[in-house]
N, C-alpha and C positions, 0 to 999 in steps of 0.2 A: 561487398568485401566481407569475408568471412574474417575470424581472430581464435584466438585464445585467450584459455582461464591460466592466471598464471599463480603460483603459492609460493611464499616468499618465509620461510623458518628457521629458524637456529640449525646451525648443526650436531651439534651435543649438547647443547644448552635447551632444557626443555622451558624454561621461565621465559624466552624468545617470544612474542606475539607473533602469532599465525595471521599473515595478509594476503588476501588477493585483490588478484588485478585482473583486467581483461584490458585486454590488446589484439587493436586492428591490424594484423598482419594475418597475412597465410601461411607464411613459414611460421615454425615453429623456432625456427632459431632466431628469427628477427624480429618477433614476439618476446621472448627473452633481452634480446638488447633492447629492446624500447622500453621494456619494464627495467633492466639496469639503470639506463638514462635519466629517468625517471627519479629512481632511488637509490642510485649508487651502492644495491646490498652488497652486489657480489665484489667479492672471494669472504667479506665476513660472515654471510647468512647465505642460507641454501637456495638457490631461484629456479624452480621448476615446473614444465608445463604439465597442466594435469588434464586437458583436453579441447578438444574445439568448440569455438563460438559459432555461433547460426550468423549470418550476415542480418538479420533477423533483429535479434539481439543487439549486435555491434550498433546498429541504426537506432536500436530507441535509447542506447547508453548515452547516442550524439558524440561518436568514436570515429573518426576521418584514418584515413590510412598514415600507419608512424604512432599512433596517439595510442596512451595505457591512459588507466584513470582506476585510482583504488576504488576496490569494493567494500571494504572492512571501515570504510569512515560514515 
């Protein structure tokens, strides 16, 4: 299973800590809702994918399909 890098920031507020996530999904849109699920940012903070995951990757994170897991901790 391939995923996504996903970037989660303020939207005009630049003092907002910059987080990423990677999530096990292939869509790029249901990589987004697992990382909302997750963190409930959205509509306060910006949740945007910045690019694909290797399935590679997704497997040594120990990331199952549906699953985000922050990068930034």
């Amino acid at each position: 299973m391939d995923g996504w890098l996903i970037k989660i920031s303020g939207w005009q507020e630049p003092a907002t800590p910059v987080r990423f996530f990677a999530a096990a999904e292939t869509d790029p849109k249901r990589a987004l809702i697992a990382v909302q699920k997750l963190t409930n940012a959205a509509p306060q903070l910006r949740v945007e994918t910045l690019g694909p995951l290797s399935s590679e990757t997704i497997r040594k994170l120990g990331l199952e399909a549906g699953n985000a897991l922050d990068l930034t901790t």
